[in-house]
C-alpha atoms as an extended CHARMM CRD file, in Angstrom:
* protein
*
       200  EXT
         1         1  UNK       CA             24.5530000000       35.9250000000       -2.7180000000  PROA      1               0.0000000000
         2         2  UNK       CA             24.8050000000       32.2540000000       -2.4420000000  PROA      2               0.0000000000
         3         3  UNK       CA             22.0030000000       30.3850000000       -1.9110000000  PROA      3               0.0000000000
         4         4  UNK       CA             21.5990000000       28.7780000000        2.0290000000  PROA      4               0.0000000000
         5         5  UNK       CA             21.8220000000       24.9090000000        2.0420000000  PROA      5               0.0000000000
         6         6  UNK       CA             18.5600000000       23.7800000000        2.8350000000  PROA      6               0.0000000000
         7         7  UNK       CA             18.2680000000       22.9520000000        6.5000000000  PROA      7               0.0000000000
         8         8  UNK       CA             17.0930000000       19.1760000000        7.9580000000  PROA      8               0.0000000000
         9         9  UNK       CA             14.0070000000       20.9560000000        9.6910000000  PROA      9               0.0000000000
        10        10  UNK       CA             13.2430000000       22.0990000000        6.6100000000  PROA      10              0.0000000000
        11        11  UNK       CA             13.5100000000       19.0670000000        4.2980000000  PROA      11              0.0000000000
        12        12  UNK       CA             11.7420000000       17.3020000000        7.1880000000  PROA      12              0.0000000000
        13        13  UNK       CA              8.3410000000       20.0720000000        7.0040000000  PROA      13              0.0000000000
        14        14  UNK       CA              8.9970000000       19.2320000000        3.5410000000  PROA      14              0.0000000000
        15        15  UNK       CA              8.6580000000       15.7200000000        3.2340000000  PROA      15              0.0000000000
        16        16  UNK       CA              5.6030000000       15.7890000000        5.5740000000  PROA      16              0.0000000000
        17        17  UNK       CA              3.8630000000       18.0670000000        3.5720000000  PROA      17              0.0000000000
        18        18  UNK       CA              4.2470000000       16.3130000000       -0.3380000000  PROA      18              0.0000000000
        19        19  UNK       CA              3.1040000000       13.4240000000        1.8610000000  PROA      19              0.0000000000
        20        20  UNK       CA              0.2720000000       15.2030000000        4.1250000000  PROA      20              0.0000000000
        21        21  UNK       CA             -0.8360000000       16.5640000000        0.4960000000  PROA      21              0.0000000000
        22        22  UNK       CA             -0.8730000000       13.0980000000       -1.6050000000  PROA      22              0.0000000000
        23        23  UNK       CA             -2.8440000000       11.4580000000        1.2630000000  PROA      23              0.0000000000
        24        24  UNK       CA             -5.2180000000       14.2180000000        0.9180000000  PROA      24              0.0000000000
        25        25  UNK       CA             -5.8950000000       14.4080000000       -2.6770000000  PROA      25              0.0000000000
        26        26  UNK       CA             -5.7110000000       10.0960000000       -2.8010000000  PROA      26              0.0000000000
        27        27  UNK       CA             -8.3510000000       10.4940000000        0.2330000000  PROA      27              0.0000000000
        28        28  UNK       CA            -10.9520000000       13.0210000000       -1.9670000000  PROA      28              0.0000000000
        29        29  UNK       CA            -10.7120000000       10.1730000000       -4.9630000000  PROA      29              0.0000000000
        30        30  UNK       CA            -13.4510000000        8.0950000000       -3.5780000000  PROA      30              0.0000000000
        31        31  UNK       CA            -15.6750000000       10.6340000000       -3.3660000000  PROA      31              0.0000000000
        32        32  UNK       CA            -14.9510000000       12.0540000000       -6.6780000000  PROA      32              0.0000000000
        33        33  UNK       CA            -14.0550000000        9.5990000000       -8.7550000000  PROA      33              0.0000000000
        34        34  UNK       CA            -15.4160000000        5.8840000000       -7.4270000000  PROA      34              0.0000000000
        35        35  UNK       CA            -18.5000000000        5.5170000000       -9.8660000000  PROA      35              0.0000000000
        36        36  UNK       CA            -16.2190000000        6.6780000000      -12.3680000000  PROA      36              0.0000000000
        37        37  UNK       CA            -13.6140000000        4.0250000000      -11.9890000000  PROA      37              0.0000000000
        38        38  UNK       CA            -16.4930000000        1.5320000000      -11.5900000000  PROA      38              0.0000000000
        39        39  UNK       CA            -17.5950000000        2.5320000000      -15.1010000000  PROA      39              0.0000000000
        40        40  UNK       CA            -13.8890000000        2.2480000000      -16.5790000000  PROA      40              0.0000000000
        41        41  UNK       CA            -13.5740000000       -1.4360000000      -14.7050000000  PROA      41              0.0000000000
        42        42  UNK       CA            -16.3400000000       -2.6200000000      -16.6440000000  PROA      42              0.0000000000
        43        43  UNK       CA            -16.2230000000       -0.7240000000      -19.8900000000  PROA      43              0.0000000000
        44        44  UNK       CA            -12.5230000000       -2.5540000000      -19.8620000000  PROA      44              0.0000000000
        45        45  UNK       CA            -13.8490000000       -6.1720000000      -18.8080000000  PROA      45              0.0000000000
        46        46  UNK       CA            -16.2330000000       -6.3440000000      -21.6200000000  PROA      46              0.0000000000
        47        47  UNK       CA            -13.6620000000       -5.1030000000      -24.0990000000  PROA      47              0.0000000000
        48        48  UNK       CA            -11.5580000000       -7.8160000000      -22.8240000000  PROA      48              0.0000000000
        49        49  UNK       CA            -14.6540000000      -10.6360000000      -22.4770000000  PROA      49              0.0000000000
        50        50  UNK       CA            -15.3630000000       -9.4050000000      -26.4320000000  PROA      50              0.0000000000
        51        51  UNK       CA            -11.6980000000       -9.9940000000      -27.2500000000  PROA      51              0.0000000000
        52        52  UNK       CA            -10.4190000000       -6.4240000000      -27.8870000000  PROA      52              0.0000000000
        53        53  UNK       CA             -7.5290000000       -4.2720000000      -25.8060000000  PROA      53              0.0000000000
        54        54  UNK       CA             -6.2100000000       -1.0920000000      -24.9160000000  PROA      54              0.0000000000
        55        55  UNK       CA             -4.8180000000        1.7410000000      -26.2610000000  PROA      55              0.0000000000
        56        56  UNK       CA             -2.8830000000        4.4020000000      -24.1750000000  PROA      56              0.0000000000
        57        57  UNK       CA             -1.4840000000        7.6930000000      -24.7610000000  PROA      57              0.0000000000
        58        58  UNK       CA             -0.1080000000       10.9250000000      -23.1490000000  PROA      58              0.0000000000
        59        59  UNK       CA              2.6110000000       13.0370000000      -23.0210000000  PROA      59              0.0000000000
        60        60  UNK       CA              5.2980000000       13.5410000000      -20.7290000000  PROA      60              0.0000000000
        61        61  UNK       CA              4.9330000000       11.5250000000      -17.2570000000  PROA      61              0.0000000000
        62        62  UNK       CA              1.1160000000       10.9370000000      -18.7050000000  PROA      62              0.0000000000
        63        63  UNK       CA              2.8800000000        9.3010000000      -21.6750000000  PROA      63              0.0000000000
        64        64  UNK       CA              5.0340000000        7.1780000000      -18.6850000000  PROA      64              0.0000000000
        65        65  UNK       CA              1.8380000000        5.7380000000      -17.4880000000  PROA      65              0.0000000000
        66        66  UNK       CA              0.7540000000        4.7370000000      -20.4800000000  PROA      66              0.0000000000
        67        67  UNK       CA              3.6250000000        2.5500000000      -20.7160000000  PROA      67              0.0000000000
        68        68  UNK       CA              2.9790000000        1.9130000000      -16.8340000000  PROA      68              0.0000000000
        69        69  UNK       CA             -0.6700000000        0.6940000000      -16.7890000000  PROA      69              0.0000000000
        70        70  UNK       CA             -0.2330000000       -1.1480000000      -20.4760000000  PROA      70              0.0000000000
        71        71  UNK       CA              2.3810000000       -3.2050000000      -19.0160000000  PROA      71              0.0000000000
        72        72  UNK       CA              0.2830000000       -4.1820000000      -15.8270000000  PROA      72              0.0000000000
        73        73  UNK       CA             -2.1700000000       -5.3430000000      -18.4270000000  PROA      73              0.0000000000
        74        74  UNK       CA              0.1600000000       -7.0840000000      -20.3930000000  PROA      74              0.0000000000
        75        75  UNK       CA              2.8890000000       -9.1710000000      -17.8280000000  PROA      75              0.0000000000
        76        76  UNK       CA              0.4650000000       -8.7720000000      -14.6950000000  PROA      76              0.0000000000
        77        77  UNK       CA             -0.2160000000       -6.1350000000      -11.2490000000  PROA      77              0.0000000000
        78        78  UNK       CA             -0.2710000000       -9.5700000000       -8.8570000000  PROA      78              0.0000000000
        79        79  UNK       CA             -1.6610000000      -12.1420000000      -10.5470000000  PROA      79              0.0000000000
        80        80  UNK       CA              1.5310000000      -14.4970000000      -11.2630000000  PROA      80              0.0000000000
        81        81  UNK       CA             -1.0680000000      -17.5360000000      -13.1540000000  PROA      81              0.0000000000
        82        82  UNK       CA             -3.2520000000      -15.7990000000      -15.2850000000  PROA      82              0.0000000000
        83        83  UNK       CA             -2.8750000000      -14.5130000000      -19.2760000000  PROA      83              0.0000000000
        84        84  UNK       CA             -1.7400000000      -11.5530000000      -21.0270000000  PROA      84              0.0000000000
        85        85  UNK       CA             -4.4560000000       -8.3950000000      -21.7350000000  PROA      85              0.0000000000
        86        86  UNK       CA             -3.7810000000       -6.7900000000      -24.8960000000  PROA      86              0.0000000000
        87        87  UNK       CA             -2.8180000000       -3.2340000000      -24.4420000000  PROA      87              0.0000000000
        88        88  UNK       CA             -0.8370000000       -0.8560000000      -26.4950000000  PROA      88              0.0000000000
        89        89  UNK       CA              1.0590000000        2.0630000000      -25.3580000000  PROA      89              0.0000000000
        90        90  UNK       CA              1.1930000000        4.4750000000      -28.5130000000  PROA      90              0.0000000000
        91        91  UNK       CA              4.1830000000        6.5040000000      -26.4190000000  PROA      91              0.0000000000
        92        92  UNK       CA              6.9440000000        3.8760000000      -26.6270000000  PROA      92              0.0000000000
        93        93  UNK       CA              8.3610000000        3.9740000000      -30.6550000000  PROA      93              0.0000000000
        94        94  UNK       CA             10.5490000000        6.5040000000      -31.0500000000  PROA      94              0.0000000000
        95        95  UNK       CA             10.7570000000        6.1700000000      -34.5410000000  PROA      95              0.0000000000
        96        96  UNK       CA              6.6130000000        6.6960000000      -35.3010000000  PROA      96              0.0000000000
        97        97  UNK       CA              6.4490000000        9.5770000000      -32.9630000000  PROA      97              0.0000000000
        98        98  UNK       CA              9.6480000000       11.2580000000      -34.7430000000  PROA      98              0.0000000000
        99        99  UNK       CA              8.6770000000       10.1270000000      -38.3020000000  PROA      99              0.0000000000
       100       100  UNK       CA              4.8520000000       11.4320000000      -36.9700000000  PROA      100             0.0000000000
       101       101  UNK       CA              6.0860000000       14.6410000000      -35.5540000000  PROA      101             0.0000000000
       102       102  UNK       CA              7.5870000000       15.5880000000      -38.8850000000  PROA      102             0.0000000000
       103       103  UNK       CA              6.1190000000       14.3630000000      -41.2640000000  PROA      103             0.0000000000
       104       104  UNK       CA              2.1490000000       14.8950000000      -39.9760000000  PROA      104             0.0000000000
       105       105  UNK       CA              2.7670000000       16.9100000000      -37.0730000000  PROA      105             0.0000000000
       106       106  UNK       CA              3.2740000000       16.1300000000      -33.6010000000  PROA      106             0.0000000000
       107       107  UNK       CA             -0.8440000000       16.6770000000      -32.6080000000  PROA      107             0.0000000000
       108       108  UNK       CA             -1.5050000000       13.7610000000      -34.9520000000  PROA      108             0.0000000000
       109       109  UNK       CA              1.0280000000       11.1950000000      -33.4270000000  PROA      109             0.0000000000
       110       110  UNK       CA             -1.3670000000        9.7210000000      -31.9450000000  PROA      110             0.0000000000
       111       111  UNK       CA             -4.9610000000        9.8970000000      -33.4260000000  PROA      111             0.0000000000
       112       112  UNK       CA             -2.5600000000        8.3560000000      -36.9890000000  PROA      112             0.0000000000
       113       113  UNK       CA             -2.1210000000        5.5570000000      -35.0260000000  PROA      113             0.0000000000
       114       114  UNK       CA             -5.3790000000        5.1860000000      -33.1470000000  PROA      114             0.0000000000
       115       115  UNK       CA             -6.4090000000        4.9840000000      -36.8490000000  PROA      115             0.0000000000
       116       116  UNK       CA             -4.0850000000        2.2180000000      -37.5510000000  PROA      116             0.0000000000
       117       117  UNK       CA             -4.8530000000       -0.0960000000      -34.5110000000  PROA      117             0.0000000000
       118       118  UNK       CA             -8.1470000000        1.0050000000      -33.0910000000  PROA      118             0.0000000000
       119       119  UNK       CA            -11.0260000000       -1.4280000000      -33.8220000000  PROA      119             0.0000000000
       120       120  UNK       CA            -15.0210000000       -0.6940000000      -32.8590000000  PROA      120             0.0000000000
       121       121  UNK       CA            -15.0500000000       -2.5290000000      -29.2500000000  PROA      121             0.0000000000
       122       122  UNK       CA            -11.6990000000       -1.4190000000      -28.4040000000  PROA      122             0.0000000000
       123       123  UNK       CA            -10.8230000000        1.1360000000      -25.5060000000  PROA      123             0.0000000000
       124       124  UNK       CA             -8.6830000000        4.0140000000      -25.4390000000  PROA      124             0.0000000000
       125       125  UNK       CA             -7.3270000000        5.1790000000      -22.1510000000  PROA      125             0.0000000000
       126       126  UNK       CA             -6.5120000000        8.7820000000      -22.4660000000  PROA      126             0.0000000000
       127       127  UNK       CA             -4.1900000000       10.9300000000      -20.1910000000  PROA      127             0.0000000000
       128       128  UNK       CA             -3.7100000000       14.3950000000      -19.4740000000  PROA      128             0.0000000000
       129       129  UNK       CA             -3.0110000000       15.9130000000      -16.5960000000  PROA      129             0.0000000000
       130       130  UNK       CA             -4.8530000000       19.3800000000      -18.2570000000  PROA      130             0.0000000000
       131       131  UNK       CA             -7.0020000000       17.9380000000      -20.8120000000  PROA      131             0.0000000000
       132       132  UNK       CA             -6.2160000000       20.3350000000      -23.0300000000  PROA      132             0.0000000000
       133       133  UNK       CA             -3.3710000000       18.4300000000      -25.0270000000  PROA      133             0.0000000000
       134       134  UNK       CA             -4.3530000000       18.7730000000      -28.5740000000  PROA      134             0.0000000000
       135       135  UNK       CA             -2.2350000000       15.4340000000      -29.5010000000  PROA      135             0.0000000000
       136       136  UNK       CA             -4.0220000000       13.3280000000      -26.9040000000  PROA      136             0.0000000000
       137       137  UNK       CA             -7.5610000000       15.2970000000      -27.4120000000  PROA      137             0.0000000000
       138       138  UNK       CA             -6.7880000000       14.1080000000      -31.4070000000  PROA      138             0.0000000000
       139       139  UNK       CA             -6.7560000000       10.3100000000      -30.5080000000  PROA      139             0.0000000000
       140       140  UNK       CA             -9.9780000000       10.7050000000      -28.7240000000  PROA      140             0.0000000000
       141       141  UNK       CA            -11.5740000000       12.0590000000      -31.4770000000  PROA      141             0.0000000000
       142       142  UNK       CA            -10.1980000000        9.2520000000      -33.5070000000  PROA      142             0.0000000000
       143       143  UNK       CA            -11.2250000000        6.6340000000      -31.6520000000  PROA      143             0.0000000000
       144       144  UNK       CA            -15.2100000000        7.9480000000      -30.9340000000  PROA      144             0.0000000000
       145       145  UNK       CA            -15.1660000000        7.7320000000      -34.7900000000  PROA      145             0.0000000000
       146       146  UNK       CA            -13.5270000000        3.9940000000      -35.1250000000  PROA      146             0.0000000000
       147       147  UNK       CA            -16.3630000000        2.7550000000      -32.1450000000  PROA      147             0.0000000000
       148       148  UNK       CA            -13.7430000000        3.1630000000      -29.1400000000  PROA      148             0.0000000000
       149       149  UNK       CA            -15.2750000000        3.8750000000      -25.6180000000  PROA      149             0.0000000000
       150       150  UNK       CA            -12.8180000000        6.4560000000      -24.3330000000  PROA      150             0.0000000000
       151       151  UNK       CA            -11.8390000000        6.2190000000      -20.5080000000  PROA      151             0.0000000000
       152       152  UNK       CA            -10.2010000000        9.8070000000      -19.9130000000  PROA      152             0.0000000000
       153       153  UNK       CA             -7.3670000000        9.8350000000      -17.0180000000  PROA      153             0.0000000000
       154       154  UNK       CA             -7.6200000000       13.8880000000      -16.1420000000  PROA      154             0.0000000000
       155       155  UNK       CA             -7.2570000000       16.7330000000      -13.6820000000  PROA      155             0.0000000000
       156       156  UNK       CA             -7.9920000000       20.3120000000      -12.5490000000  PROA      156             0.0000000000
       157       157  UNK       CA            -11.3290000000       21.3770000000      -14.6320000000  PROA      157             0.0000000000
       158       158  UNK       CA            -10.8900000000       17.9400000000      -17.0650000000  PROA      158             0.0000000000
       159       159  UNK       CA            -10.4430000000       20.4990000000      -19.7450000000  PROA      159             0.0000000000
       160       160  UNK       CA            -11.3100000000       19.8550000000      -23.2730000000  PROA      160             0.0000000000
       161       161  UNK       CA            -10.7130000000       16.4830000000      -22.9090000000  PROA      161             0.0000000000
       162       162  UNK       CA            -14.0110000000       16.1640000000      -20.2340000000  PROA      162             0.0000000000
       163       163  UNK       CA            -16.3520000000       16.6880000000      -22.5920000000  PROA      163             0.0000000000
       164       164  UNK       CA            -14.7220000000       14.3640000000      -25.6070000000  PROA      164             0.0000000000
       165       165  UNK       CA            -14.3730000000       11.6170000000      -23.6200000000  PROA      165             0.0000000000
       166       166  UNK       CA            -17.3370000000        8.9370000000      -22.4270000000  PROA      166             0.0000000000
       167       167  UNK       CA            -15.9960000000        7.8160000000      -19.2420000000  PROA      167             0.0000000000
       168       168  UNK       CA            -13.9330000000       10.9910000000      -17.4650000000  PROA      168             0.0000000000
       169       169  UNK       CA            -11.6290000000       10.1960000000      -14.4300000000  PROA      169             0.0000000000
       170       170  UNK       CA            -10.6790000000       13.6930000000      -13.2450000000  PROA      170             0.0000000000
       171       171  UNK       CA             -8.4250000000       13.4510000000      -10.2360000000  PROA      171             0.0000000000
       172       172  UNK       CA             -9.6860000000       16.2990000000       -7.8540000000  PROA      172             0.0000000000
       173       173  UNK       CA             -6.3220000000       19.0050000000       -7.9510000000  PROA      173             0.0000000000
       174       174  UNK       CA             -4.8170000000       21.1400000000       -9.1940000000  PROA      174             0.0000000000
       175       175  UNK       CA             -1.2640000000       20.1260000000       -8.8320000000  PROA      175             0.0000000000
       176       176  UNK       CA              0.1940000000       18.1720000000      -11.2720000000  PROA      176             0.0000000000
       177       177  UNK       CA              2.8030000000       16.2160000000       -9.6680000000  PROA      177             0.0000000000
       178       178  UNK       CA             -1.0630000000       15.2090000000       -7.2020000000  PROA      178             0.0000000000
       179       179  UNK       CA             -2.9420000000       14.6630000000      -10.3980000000  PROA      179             0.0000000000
       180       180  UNK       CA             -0.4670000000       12.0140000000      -11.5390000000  PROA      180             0.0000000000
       181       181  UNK       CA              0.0810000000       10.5950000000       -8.3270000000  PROA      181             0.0000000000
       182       182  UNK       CA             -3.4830000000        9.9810000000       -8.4940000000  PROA      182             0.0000000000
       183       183  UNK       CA             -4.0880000000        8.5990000000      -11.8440000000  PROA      183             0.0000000000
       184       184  UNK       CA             -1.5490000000        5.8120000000      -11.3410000000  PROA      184             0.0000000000
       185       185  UNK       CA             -3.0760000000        5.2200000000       -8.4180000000  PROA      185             0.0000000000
       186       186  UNK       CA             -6.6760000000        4.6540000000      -10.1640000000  PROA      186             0.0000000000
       187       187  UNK       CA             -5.0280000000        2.4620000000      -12.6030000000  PROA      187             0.0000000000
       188       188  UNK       CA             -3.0290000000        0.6660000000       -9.7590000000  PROA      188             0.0000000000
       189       189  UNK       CA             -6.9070000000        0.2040000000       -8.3890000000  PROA      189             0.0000000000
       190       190  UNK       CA             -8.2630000000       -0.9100000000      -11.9520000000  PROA      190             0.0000000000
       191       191  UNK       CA             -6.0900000000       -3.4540000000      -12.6860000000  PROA      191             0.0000000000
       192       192  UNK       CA             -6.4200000000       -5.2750000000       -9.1390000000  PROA      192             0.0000000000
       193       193  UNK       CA            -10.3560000000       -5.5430000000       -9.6840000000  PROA      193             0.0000000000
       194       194  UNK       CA             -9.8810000000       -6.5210000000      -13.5530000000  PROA      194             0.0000000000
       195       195  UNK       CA             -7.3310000000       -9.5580000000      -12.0300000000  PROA      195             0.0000000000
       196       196  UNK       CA             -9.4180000000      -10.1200000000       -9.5990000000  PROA      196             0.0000000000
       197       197  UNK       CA            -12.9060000000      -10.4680000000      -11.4720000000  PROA      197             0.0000000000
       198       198  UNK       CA            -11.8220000000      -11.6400000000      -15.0590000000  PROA      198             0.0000000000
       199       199  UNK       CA             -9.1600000000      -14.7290000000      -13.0020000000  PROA      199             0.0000000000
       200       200  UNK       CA            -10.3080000000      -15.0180000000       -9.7190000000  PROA      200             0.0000000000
């Protein structure tokens, strides 16, 4: 039997609900998360002040806002006059992650080059929706060893990832598509206050 079209009342009750459901989970952030971000904020201003950057890494639409939130750093969020901040999304060349995947396997694409950039005073923002992806949970380990302070974008329990990481940012849900939603939100929020503080 075919399938019925989907109806407008339906799309409608939808819509309202993904909506009803981000507001919710955005609106449980503060409470969860706000000392947290505050910690991130400036964990990431003194890496900056001490001339370091950022490292970012995930998989997926984790590994998208890596690329997201390293290119706020980098052009700007809404500060048109002020300079770059170094960040480096370790998600983007296609060539290291297939020559990584293999040649050392695909859980070390990213700790193998942690190892290559990561200096002591540098920060590694790591994202995972689960916490449990061995790949990202690799870097971290990588970068506690090389002197990193590791900010950790997560959801549901935080995973393996919670206890690896020193600052963890664990978006309260258990939804996914609500955890991501959230963490780009969170970075959206960190890079206004770093703009704001670090240029005025």
């Amino acid at each position: 039997m075919a399938h019925l079209p989907l109806t407008l009342v339906y799309r409608q009750k939808y819509i309202q609900d993904q909506l009803n459901e981000s507001a919710e989970t955005k609106k449980k952030i503060f409470d969860a998360c706000a000392g947290d971000i505050l910690k991130a904020v400036d964990t990431i201003i003194k890496c900056y002040n001490d001339k370091g950057k950022v490292l970012l890494c995930g998989n997926g639409g984790s590994a998208a806002d890596s690329q997201h939130i390293a290119t706020e750093l980098v052009i700007r969020m809404n500060k048109s006059d002020r300079p770059p901040l170094a960040a480096v999304a370790l998600t983007t060349d296609s060539s290291m992650l297939t020559a990584g995947g293999n040649d050392i396997g695909f859980e070390n694409v990213f700790s193998r080059q942690v190892e290559a950039l990561g200096n002591k005073g540098d920060v590694l923002i790591a994202i995972s929706t689960s916490g449990k992806s061995e790949n990202v949970n690799r870097a971290i380990k990588e970068a506690k060893k090389r002197g990193m302070t590791v900010i950790g974008f997560l959801g549901k329990d935080g995973g393996v990832s919670k206890e690896l990481v020193d600052i963890p940012i664990i978006i309260p849900s258990n939804d996914t598509q609500r955890i991501q939603e959230g963490h780009i939100t969170v970075a959206h929020i960190i890079c206004g206050i770093l703009e704001h503080e670090m240029f005025g």
